[in-house]
Structures are given as C-alpha cells and as structure tokens.
C-alpha positions, -999 to +999 in steps of 0.1 A: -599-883+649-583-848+648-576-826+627-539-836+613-550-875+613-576-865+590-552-841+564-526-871+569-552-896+561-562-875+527-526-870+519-520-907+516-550-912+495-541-888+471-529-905+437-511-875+428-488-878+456-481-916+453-451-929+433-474-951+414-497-919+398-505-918+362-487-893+337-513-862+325-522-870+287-507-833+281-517-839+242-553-845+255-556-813+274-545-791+249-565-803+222-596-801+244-583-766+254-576-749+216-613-770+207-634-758+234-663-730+221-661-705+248-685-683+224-715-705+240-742-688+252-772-701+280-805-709+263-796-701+226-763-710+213-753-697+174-731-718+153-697-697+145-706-694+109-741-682+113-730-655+140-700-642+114-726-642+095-747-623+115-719-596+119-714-594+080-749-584+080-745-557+106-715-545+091-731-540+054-758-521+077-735-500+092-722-493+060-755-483+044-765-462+072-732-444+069-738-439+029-773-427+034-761-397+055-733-389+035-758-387+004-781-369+023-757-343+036-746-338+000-781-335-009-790-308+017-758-292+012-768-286-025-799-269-014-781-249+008-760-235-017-785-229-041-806-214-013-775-191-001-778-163-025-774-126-023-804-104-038-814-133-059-779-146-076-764-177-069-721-180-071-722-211-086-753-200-115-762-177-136-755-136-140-771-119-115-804-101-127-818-070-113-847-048-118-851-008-121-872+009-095-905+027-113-886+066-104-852+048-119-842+078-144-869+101-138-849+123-116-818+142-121-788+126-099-760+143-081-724+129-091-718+093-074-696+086-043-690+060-018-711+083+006-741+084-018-743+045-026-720+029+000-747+019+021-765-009-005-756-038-001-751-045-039-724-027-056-702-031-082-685-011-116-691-027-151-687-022-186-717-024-212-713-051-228-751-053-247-778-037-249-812-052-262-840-034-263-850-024-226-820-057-213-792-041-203-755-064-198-726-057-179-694-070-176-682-068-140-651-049-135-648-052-091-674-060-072-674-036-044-701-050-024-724-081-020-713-103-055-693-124-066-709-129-104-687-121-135-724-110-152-753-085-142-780-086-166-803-056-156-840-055-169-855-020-170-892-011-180-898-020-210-926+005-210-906+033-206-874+026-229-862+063-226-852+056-189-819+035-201-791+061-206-763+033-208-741+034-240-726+002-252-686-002-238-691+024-213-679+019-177-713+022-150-713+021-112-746+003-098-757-005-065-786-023-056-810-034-029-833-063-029-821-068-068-836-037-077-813-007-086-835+027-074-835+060-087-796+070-093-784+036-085-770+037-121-742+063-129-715+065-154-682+062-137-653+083-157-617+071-145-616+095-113-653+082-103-635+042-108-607+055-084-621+070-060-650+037-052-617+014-055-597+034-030-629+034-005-634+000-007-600-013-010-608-029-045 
C-alpha cells in the first residue's frame, strides 16, 4: 500500500467527512470553554477565593509599607527642620537668642558700616523693644544677613550690667557669629547708618 491508498483509505474513515457525521453540541463547548479554570497551577492549586484573598492581603501590605515611609519621611523631615537652624534659631520656633562676647562694651567702637560687620554671618537692624535687667529685646526691622526671625532676644552678662548701652525704642545694628555678638557687634544705627546697610545689602 502506498502512500495515496493509505491518505485515501483515512479520508473515508473520517466521520467528519461522511454525510452521516454528528452536529458539534456548540452549547456544550462553550460552556465548557467560559467554565474551564485556566488559573490552575501543577502540584498546588488555590481556590479563586482564597488566592483574591491572598491578593487583598498583599495589597493592604503594600499599603502599609507605603504609609510607614510616608510617616517616617514626615518624621525625619521634622527633625531636619528643627535641626536646620542658623547660629542656634529655628524659622519655624522661637526669637533667636544670642549671647555677648566677655570684651562686648569694654572697648570704644568706630562708627558701623557694611565694611566693618558685613562679613558675620548674622546681621540685622532692630528696635528695642524691652529691656529687663541684663535681657535685652529687639524687634527686627530687616534682616540683612543669616535670619529669618521677627524676635532677637540678646542675653548680656549679667555680672557686668554696665556693658548694655541700649535705650528702650531705639533702632540698633547687630551682627553676630556663632550666636554671640563680639565687641562692637552692637551699634546704634541713626537714619543715615539704616540707609546706608539697606543700600549695601539690597534690603
């Protein structure tokens, strides 16, 4: 037998290709098709429910994880700002609160300019707005450098009251270093003094 005997031979066997072939149960098929679990896996097979709920677990997870790192970027960003100060003031706290140097007003000072006291990194013209006992207030007019408080509360020696010279409602320009004013740091500024510090630092 040859080849095309044997194809003819299979051809005439085949109950597709007889007149006398069944109809497909097309109802059957699709049912079985839309019913089949293709989700089935070798060895270990989840029912549906008990894998969605096994992603509604992971999701909540996810979730969690997510709100854990947002708190604790919140957290550390907190510190940050309340570890980003300038010469010990925080923006978002307090006045800021400096010290005298031990020489502050025991030497007589030449007339401020921005030469003089434009190189500390603190500086700024206030008004007097208290003064209590060896505590001295201001109200900050402009900050000129390094600031951003409306207060500066500045704490001389109490030891040594003679050394504050400030008169209450008088204007002062103060600069700073390390959140202690030195020797001269603190000069009264008449309206020329105010003018000429603005001009220089574009204030």
């Amino acid at each position: 037998m040859n080849d095309d005997e044997l194809l003819a031979r299979l051809k005439s066997a085949d109950p597709a290709l007889t007149p006398h072939a069944p109809l497909p149960d097309i109802d059957r098929l699709v049912e079985d098709t839309l019913t089949t679990d293709t989700a089935h896996q070798t060895g270990n097979t989840a029912p549906a429910k008990t894998a969605a709920r096994r992603s509604r677990r992971q999701l909540i997870g996810l979730a969690a994880a997510a709100g854990l790192l947002l708190l604790g970027g919140g957290i550390a960003g907190g510190v940050m700002a309340n570890n980003d100060n300038d010469n010990g003031h925080s923006a978002s706290t307090g006045p800021l609160t400096l010290t005298t140097d031990s020489g502050f007003g025991s030497q007589k000072c030449v007339t401020p300019s921005p030469d003089t006291l434009g190189g500390y990194p603190t500086l700024f013209l206030g008004t007097v707005t208290s003064i209590k006992g060896s505590t001295v207030t201001f109200r900050v007019d402009y900050w000129l450098k390094g600031g951003d408080t409306e207060t500066v509360v500045l704490n001389s020696d109490a030891s040594r009251p003679e050394v504050l010279t400030f008169a209450d409602g008088e204007r002062y320009i103060v600069a700073a270093e390390n959140g202690v004013v030195p020797s001269c740091g603190a000069n009264a500024a008449p309206d020329e003094t105010v003018d000429e510090f603005r001009q220089a630092f574009g204030k």
